[in-house]
Backbone bond lengths (Angstrom), bond angles and torsions (degrees), N, CA, C in turn:
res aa  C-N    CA-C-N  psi(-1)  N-CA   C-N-CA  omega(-1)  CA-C   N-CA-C  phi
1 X - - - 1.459 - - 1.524 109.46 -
2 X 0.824 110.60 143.74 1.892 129.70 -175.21 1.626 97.05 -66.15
3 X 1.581 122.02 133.09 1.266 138.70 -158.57 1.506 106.89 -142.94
4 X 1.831 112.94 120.02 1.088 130.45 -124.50 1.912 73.19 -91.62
5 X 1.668 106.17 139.56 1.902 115.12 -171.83 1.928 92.75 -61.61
6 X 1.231 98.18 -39.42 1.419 92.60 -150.01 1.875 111.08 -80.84
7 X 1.634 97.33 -7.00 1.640 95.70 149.65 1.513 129.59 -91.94
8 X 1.522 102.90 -16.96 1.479 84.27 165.47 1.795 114.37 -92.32
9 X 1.440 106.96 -13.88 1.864 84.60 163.94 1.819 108.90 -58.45
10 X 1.148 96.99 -38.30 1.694 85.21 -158.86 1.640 116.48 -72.72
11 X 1.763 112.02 -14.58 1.430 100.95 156.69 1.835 123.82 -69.82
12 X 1.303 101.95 -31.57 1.602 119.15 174.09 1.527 86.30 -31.72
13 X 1.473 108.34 -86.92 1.453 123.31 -157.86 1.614 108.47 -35.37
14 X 1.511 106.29 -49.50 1.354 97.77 -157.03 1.802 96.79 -74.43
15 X 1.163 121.56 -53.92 1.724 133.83 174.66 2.484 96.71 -32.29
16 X 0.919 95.11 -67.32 1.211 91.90 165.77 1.663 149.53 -19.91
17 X 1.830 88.68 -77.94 1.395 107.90 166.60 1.601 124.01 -83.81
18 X 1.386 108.37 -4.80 1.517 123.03 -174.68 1.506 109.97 58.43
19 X 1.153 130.24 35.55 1.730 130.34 -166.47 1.739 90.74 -177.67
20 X 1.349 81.31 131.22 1.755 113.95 167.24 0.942 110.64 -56.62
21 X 1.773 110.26 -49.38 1.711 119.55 -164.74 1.213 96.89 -75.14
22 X 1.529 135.83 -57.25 1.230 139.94 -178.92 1.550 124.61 -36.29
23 X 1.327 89.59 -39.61 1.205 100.68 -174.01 1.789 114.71 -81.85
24 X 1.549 109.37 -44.27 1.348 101.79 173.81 1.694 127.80 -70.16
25 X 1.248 106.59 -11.16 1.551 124.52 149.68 1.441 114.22 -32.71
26 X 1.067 99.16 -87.82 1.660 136.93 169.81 1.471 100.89 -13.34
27 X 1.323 115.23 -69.99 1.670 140.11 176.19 1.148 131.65 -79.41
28 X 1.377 105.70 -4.50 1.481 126.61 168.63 1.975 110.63 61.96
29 X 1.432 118.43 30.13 1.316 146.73 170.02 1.309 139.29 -73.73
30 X 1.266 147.90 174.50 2.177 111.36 159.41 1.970 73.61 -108.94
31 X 1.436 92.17 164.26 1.270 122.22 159.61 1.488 116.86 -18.15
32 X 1.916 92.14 -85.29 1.424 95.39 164.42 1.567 152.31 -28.30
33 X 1.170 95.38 -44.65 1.713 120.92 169.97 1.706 109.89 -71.82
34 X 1.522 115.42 -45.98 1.574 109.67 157.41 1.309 122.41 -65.38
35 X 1.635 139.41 -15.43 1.212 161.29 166.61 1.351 76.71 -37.45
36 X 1.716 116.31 -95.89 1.138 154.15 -105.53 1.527 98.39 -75.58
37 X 1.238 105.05 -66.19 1.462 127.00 151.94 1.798 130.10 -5.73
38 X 1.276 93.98 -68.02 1.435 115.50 178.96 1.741 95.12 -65.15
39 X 1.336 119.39 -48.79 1.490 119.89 -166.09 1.407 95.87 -74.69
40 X 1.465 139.28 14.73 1.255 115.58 -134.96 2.015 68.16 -140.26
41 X 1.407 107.66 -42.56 1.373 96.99 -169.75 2.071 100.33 -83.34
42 X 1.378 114.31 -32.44 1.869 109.46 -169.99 1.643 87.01 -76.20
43 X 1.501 137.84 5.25 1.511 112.33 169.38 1.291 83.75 -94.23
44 X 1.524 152.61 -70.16 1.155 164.01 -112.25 1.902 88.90 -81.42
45 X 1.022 125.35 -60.82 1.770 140.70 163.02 1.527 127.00 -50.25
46 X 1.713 97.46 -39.06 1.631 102.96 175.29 1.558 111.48 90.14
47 X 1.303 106.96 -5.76 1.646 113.47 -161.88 2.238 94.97 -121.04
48 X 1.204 94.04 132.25 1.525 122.09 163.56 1.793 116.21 -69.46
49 X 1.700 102.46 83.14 1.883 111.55 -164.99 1.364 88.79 -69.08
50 X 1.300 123.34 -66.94 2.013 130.72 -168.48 0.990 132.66 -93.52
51 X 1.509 120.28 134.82 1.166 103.16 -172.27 1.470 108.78 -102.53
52 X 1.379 155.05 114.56 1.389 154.50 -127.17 1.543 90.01 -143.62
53 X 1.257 89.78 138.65 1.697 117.68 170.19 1.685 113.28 -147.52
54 X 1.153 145.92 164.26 1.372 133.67 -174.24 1.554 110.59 -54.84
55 X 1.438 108.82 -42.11 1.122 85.38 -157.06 2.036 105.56 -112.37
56 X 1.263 123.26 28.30 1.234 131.04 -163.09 1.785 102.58 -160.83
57 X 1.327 108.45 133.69 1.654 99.80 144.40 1.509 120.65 -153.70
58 X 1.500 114.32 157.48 1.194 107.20 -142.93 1.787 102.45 -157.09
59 X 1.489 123.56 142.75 1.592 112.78 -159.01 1.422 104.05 -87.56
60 X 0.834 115.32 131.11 1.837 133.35 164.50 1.672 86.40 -25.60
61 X 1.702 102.93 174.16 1.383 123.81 132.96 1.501 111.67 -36.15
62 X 1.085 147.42 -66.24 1.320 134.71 -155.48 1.107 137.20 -87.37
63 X 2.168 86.12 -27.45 1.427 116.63 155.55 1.625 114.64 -34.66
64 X 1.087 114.18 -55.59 1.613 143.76 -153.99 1.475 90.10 -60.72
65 X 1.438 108.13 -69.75 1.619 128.38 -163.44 1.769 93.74 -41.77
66 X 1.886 108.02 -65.33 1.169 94.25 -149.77 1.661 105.11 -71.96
67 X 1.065 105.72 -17.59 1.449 115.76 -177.96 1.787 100.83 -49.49
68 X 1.203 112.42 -71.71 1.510 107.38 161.62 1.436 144.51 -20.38
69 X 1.351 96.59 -38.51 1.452 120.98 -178.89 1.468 117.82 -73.47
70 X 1.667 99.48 -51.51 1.188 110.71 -162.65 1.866 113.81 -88.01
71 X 1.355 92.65 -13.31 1.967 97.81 -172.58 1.701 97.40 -62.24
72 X 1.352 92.18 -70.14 2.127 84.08 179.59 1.719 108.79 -51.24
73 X 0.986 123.69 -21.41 1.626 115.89 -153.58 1.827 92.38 -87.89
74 X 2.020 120.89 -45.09 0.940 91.77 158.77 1.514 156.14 -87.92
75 X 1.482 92.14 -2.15 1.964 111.22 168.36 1.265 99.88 -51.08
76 X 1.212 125.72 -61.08 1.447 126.88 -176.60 1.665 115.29 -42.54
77 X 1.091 110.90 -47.25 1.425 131.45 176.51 2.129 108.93 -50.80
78 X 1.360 80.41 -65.44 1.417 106.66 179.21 1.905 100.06 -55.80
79 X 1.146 120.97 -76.07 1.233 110.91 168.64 1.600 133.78 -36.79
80 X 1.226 124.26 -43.06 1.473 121.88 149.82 1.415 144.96 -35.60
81 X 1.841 84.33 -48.74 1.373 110.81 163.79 1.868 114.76 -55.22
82 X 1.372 110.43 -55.56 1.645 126.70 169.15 1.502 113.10 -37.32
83 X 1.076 83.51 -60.06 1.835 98.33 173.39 1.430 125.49 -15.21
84 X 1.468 85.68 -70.23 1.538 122.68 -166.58 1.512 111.12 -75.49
85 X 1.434 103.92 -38.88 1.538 101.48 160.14 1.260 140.15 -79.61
86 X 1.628 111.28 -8.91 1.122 126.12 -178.63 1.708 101.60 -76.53
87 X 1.697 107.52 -35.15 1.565 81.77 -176.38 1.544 118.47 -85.49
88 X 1.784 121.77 11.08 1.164 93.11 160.59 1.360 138.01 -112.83
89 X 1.335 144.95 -160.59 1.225 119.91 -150.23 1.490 125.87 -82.38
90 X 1.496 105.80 -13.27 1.696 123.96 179.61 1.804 113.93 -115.41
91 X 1.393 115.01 93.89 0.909 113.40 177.98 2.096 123.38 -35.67
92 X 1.094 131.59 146.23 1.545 124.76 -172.33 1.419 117.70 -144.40
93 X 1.341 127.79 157.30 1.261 111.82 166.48 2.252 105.98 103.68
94 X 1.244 114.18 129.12 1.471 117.40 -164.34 1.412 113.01 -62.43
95 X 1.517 101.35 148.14 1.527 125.43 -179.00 1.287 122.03 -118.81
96 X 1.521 128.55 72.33 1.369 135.84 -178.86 1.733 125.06 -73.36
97 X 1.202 109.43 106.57 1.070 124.98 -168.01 1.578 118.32 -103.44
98 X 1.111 133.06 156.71 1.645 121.25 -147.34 1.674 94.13 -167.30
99 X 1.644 120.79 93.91 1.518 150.13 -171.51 1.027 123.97 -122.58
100 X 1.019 134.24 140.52 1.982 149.40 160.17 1.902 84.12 -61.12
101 X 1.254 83.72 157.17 1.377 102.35 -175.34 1.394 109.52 -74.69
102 X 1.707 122.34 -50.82 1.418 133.48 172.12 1.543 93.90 -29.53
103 X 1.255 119.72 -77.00 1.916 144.04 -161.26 1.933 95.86 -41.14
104 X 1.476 106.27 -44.41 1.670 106.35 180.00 1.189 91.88 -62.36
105 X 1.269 134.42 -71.66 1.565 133.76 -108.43 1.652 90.96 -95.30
106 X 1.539 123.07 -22.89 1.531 110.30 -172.30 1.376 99.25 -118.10
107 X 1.083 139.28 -37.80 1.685 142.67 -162.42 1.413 105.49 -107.05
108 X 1.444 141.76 -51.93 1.188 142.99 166.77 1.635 119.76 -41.93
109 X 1.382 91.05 -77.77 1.398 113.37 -149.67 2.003 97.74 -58.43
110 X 0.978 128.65 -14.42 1.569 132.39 175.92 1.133 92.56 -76.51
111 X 1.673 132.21 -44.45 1.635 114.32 -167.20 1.580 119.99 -81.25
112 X 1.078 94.73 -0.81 1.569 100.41 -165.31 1.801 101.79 -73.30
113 X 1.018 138.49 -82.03 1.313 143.43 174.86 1.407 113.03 -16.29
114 X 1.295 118.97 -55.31 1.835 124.09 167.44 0.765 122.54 -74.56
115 X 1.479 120.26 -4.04 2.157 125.22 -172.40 2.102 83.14 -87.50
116 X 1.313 85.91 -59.53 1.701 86.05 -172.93 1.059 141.52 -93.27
117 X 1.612 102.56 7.82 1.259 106.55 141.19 1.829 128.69 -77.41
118 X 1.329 97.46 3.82 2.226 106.80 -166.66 1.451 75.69 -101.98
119 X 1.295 137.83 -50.25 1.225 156.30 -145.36 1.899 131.07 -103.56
120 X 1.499 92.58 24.71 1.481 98.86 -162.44 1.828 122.31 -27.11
121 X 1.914 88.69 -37.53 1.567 83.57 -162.91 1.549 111.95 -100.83
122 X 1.468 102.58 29.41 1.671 114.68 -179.80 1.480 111.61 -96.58
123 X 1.157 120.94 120.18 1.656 128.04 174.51 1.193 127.25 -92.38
124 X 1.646 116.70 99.54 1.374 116.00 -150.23 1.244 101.16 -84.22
125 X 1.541 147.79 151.43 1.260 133.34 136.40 1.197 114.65 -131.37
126 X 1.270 115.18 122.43 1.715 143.36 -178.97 1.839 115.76 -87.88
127 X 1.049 100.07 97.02 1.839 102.89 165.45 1.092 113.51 -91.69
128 X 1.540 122.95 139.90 1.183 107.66 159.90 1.616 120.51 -93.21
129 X 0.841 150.10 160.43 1.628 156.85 155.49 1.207 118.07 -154.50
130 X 1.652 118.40 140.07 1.447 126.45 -141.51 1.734 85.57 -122.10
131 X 1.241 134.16 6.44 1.295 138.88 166.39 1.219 95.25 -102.97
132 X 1.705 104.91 152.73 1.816 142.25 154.24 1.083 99.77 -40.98
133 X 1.406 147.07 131.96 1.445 128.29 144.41 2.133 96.00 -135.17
134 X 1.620 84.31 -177.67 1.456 101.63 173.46 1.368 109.96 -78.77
135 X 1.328 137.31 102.53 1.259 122.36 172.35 1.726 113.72 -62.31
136 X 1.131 120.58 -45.70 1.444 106.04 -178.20 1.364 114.04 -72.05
137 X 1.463 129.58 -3.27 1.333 106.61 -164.45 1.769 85.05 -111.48
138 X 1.367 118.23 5.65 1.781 116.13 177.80 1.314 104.10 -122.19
139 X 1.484 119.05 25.28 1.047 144.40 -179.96 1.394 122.01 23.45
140 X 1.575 110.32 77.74 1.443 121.78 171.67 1.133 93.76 -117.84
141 X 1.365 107.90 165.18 1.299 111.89 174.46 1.535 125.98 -113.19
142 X 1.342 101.14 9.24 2.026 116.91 162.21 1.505 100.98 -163.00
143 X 0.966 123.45 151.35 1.812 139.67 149.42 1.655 109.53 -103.55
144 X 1.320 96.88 176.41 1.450 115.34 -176.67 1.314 100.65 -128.59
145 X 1.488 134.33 121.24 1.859 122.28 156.68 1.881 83.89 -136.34
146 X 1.213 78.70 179.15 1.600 96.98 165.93 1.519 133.80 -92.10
147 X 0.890 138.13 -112.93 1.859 98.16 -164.87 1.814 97.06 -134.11
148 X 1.565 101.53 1.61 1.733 96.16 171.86 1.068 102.50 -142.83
149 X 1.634 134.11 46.38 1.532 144.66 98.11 1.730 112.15 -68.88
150 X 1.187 114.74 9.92 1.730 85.95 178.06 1.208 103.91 -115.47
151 X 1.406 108.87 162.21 1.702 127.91 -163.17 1.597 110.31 -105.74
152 X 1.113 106.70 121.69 1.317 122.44 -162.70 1.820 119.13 -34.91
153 X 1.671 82.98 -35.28 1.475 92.02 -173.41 2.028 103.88 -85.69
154 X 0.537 124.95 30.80 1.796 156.94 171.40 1.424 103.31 -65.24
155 X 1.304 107.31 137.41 1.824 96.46 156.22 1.845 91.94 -133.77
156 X 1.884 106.52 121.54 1.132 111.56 -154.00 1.856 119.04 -113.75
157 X 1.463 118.92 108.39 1.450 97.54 -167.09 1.453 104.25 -97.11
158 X 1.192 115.39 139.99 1.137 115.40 148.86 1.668 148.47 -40.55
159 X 1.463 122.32 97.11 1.832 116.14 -135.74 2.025 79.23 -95.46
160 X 1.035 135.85 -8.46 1.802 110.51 -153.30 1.848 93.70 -167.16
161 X 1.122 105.81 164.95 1.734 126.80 164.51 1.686 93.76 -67.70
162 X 1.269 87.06 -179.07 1.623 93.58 -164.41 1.512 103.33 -101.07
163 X 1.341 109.80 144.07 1.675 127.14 174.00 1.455 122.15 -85.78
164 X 1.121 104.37 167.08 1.392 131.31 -173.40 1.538 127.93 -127.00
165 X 1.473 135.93 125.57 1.529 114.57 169.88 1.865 105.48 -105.45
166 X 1.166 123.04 144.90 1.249 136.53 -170.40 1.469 94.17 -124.77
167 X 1.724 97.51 137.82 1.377 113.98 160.81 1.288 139.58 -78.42
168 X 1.295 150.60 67.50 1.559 116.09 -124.50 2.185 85.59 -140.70
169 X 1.085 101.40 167.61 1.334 132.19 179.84 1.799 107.60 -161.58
170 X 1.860 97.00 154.25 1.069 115.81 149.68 1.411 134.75 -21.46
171 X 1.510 118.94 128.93 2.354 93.28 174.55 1.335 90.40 -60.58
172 X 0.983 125.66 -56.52 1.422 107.89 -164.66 1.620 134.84 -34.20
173 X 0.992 96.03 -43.09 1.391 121.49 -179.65 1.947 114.75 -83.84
174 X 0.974 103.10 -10.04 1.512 121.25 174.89 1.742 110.04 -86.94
175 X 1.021 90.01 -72.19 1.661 118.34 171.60 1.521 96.25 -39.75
176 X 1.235 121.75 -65.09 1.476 120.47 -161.11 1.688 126.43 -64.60
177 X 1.544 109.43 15.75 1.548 125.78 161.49 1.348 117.70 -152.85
178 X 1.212 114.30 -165.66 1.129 112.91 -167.94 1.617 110.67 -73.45
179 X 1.314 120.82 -174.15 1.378 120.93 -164.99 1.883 114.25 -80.68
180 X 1.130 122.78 116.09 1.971 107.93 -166.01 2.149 93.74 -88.77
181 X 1.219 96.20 98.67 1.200 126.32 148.16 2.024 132.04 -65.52
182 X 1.222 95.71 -50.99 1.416 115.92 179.91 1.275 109.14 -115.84
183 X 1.578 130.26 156.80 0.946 132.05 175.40 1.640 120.25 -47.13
184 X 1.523 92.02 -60.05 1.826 110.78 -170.81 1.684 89.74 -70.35
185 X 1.390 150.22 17.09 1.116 138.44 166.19 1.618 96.74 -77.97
186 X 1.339 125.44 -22.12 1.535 118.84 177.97 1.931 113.81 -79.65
187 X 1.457 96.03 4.45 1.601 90.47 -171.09 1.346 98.07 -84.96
188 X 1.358 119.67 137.14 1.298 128.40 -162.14 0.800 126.49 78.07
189 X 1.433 132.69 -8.52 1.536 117.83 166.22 1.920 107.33 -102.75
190 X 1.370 109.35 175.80 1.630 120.43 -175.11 1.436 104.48 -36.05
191 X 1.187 112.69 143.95 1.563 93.81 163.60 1.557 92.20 -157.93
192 X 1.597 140.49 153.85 1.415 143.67 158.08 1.250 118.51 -103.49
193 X 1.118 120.50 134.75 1.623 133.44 -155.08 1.238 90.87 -139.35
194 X 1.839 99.43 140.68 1.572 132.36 179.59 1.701 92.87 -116.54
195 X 1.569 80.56 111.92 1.458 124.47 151.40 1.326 122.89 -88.48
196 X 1.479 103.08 120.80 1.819 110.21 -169.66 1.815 90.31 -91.62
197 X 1.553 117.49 170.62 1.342 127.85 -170.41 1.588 102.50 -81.27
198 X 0.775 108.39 -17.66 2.103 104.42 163.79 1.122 134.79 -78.84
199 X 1.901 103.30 -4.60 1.701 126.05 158.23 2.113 84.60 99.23
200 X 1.203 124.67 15.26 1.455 92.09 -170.08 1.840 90.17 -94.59
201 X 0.978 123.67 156.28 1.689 136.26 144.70 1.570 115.77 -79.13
202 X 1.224 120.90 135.50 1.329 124.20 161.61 1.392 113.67 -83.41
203 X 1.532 114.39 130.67 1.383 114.49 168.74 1.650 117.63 -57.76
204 X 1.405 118.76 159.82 1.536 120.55 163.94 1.250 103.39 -82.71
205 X 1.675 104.98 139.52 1.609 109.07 178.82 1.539 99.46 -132.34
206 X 1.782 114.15 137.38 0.856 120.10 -175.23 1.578 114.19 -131.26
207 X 1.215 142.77 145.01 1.492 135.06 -159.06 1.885 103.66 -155.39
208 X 1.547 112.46 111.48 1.722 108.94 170.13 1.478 100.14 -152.44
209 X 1.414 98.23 113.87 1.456 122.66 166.64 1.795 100.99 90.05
210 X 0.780 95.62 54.04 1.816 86.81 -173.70 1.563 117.99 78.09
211 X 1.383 123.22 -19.63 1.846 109.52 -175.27 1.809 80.75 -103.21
212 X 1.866 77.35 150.07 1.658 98.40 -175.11 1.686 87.09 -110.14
213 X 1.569 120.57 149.22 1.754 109.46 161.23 1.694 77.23 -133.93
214 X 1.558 102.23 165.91 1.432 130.27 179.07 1.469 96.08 -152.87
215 X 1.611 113.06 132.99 1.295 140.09 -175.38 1.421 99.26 -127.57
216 X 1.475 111.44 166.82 1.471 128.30 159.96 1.784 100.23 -145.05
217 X 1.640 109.37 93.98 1.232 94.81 147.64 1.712 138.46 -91.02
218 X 1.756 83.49 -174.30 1.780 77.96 -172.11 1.179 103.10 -74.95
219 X 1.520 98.50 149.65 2.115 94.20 161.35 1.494 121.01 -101.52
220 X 1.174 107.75 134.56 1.310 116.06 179.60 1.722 111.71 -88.18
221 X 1.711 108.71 18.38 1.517 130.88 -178.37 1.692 104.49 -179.74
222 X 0.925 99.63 150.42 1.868 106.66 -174.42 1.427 94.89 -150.58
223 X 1.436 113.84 124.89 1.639 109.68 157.72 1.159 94.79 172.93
224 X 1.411 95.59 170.61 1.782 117.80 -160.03 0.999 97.95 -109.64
225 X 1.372 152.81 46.26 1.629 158.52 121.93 1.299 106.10 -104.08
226 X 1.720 101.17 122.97 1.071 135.35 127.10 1.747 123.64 14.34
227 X 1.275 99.19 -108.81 1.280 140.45 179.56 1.401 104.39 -47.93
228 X 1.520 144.46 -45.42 1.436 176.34 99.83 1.981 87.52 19.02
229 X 1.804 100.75 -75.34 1.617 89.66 -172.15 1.418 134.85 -75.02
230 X 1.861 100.16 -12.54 1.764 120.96 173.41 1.180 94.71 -63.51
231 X 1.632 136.75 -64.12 1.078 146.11 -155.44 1.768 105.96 -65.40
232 X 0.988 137.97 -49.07 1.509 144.27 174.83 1.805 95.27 -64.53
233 X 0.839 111.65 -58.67 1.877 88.37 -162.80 1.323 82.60 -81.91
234 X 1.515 164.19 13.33 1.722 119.74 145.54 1.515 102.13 -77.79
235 X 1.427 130.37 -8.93 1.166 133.88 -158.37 1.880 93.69 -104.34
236 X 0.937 128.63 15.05 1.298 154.91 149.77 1.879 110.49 71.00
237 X 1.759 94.17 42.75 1.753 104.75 -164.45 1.443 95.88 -80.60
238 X 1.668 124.03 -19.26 1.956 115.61 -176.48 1.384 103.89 160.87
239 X 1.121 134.88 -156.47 1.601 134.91 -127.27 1.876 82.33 -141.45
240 X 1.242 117.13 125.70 1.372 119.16 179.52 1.423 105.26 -116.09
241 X 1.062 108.92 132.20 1.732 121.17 172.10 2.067 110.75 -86.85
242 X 0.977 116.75 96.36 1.501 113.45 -159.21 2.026 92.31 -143.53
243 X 1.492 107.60 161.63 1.429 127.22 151.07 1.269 121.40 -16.19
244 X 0.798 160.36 13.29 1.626 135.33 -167.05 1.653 108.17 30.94
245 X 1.099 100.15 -70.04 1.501 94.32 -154.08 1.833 112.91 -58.95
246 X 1.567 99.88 -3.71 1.715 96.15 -176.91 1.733 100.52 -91.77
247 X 1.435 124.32 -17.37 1.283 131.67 165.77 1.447 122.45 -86.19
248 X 1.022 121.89 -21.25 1.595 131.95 -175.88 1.280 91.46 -15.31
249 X 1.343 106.28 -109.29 1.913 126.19 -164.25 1.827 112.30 -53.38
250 X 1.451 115.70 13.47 1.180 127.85 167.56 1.391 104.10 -86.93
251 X 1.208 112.17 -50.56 1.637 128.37 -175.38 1.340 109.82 -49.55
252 X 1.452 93.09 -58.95 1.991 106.73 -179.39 1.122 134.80 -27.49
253 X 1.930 82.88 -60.83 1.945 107.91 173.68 1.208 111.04 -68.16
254 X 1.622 117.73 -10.95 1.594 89.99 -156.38 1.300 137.95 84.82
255 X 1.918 118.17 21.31 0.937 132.23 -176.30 1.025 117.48 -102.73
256 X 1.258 101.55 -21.92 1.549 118.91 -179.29 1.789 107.98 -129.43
257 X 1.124 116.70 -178.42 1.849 122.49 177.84 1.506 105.57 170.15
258 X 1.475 71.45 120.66 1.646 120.11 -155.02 1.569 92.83 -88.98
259 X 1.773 113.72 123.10 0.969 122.51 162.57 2.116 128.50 -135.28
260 X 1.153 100.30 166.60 1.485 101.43 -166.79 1.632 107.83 81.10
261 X 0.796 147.22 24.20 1.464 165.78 152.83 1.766 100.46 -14.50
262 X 1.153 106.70 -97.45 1.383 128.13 146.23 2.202 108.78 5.82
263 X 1.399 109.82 -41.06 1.446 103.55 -166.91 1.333 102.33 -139.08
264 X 1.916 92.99 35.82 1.855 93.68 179.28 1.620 97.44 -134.85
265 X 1.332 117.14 56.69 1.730 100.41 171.04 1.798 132.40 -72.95
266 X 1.158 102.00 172.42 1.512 106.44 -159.39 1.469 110.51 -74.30
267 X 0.842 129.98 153.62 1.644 139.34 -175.87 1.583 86.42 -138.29
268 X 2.225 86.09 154.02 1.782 89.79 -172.06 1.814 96.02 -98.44
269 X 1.525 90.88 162.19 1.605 106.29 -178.58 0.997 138.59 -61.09
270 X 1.287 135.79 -176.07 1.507 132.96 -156.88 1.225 84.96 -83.89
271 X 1.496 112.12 162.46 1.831 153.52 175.63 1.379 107.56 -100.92
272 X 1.406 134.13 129.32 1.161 140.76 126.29 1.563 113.81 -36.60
273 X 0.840 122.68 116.08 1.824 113.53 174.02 1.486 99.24 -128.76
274 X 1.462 123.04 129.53 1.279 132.99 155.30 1.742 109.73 -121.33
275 X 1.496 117.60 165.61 1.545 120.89 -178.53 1.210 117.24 -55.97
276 X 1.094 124.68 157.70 1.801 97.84 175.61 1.677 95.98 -134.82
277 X 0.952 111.50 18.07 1.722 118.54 158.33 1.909 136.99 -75.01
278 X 1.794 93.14 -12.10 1.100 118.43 -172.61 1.467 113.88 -130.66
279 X 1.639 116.85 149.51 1.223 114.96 -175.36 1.739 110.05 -67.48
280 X 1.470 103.92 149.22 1.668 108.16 -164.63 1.810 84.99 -81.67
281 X 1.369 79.81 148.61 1.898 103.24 166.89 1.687 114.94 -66.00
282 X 0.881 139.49 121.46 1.832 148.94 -168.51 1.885 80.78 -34.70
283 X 1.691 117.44 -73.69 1.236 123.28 -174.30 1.269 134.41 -23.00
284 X 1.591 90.35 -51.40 1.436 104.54 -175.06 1.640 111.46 -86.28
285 X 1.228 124.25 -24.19 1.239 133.04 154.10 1.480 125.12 -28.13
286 X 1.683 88.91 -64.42 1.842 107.29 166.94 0.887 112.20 -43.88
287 X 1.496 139.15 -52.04 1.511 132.88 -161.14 1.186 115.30 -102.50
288 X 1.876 120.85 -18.30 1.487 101.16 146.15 1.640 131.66 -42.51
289 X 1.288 87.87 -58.80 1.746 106.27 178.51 1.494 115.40 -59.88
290 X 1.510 123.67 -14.41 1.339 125.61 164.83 1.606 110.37 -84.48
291 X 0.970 92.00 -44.06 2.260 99.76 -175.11 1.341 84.99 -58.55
292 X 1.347 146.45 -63.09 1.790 135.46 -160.09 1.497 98.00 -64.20
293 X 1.162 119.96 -52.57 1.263 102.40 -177.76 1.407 135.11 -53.16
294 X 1.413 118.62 -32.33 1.258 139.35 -158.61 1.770 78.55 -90.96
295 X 1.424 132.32 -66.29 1.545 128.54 -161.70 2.063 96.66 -52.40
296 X 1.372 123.98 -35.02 1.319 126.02 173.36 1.214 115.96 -79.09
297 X 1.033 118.06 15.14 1.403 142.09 168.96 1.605 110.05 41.20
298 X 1.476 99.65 67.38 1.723 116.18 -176.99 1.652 121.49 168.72
């Protein structure tokens, strides 16, 4: 019997993302209604696709099979679809994008307002996540890392000018020891450390004239916000290792003071990376062709 397309995308999704919720996200749906769906295509088949428990779900044996079947069968679909929109004059249709939070908050988040305003009928959606993942198999259709997280088989644009990390503290907190000359001159004094959600810390890395040093100080604060560690070192809790560009106009005033200068050079910015084995999405097209423009400054 003939089997309605738009229930087997919506088992795709859920077999995929392993989550209902995830999945009705994805499809812009409630839960329920993808529930319904899925039950709507294993009566229509006769066959049990997921196997669901509260807190997990996951495709049978057969699940698996058709799941196989159907990923190329609907790319193909999906690509046709691209096609057709590509030849007319307003690109359409969602753009899932998958970023470290830093990558939103300084390089992203400026393009967004002019992407969709060129782009009325493009639906952006921006996650952030501070882990590596598979973008195609968590089904975005580009990520953002910087240029030694990306995978060779990548096709990678360049999103920004090149960055910087700055050391900076409070005067107060500067003033209140001896002078930090050397890196390890910060060992022992305050310092706030970003903790990623897998419990690891990144070491401080520092590099002038060819010698590299790497420290781990203590933190006198640890956490994986942002905003949480800006806010403690103007509040003069220790010496934060962060962007430049989230301290800039801190520096200016004098709210902050920026040290080790000297053993902090610039590295270039994060990459757009999408697959380049597969036809590009109309969407994602658009915002290649917008990021070049904007780097040609027009």
């Amino acid at each position: 019997m003939p089997v309605d397309m738009n229930l087997l995308a919506a088992f795709a999704a859920v077999a995929r993302r392993r989550s209902f919720r995830a999945a009705a996200v994805e499809r812009g749906v409630s839960p329920s209604t993808l529930s319904q769906q899925v039950r709507d295509l294993e009566a229509a088949l006769d066959l049990r696709l997921l196997n669901r428990t509260t807190r997990s779900v996951a495709p049978t044996e057969a699940g698996m099979r058709l799941l196989e079947r159907l990923t190329p069968a609907l790319a193909d679909i999906a690509s046709v679809v691209d096609h057709l929109q590509a030849e007319g004059d307003t690109p359409s249709g969602t753009l899932r994008i998958n970023a470290p939070q830093p990558a939103i908050d300084l390089v992203l988040a400026p393009l967004i307002g002019p992407f969709l305003a060129a782009c009325p009928r493009v639906r952006l959606e921006i996650i952030a996540e501070t882990a590596f993942i598979d973008i195609v198999a968590a089904g975005f259709d580009a990520g953002v890392r910087w240029g030694e997280s990306l995978a060779q088989d990548m096709i990678a644009v360049p999103l920004g000018p090149q960055q910087r990390y700055v050391v900076v503290a409070a005067p107060s907190v500067v003033a209140a020891g001896s002078p930090i000359l050397q890196p390890r001159d910060l060992l022992g004094r305050p310092c706030i450390r970003t903790q990623f959600p897998s419990g690891m810390k990144v070491a401080w890395e520092f590099e002038r004239d060819g010698v590299f040093e790497k420290i781990d100080p203590d933190g006198s604060l640890v956490s994986t916000n942002i905003v949480a560690q800006l806010r403690a070192c103007l509040d003069g809790v220790g010496f934060c290792a962060t962007f430049e560009d989230y301290v800039r106009e801190d520096i200016a005033a004098g709210r902050l003071v920026s040290v080790l200068d000297d053993w902090l050079p610039p590295f270039p910015g994060p990459y757009l990376y999408y697959p380049g084995r597969r036809h590009v999405p109309a969407p994602l097209r658009a915002f290649v062709d917008f990021v070049r423009r904007q780097r040609r400054g027009g």
